[in-house]
C-alpha positions in Angstrom: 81.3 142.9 83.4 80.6 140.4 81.3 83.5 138.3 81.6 83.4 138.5 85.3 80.1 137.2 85.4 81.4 134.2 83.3 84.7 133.5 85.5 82.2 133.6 88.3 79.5 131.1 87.0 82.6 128.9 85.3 84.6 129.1 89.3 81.2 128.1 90.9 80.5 125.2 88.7 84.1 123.6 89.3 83.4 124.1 92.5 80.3 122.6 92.6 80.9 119.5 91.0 84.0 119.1 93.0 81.7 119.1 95.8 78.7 116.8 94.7 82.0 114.4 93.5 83.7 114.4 97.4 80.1 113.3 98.5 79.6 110.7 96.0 83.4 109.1 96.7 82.7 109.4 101.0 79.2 107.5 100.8 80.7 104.8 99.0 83.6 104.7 101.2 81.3 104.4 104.0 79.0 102.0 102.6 82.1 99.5 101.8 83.2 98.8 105.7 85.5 95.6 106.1 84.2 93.1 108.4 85.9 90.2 109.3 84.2 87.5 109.5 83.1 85.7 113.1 84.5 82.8 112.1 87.4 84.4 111.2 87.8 86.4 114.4 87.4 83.2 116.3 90.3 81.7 114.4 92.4 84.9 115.2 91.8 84.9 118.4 92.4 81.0 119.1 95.7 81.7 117.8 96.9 84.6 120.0 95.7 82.7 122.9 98.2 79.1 122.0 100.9 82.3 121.1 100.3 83.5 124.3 100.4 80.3 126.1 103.5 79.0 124.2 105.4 82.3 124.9 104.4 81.8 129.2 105.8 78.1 128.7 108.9 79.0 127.3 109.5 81.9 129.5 109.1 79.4 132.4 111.6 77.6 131.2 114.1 80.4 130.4 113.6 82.0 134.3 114.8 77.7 135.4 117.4 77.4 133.5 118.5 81.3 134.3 118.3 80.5 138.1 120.2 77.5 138.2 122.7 79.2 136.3 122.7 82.3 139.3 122.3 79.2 141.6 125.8 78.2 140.0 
């Protein structure tokens, strides 16, 4: 009975510190969020808007030149 007991108390402590050491690891992952900065974001989103701009202009001038070409 001995023994038992032992395997028991040794089980529970692995278990245990696996435990407390899952906790420990997900507060710091929560505590270390990525931000971007707004300066940053501002940047990004400047770009995608001249991307999105140069991307209309040149599909402007692929639906000319592709309906003087049906024109034809």
């Amino acid at each position: 009975m001995e023994i038992f007991g032992l395997i028991s108390l040794t089980i529970l402590a692995i278990v245990t510190i696996f435990y407390f050491l899952k906790r420990i690891n997900q507060k710091k992952i929560k505590n270390n969020k990525n931000t971007i900065d707004s300066f940053v974001a501002k940047a990004m989103a400047s770009k995608i808007a001249s991307d999105a701009q140069k991307h209309r202009k040149d599909q402007e001038k692929y639906n000319y030149i592709k309906s003087i070409d049906d024109a034809e």
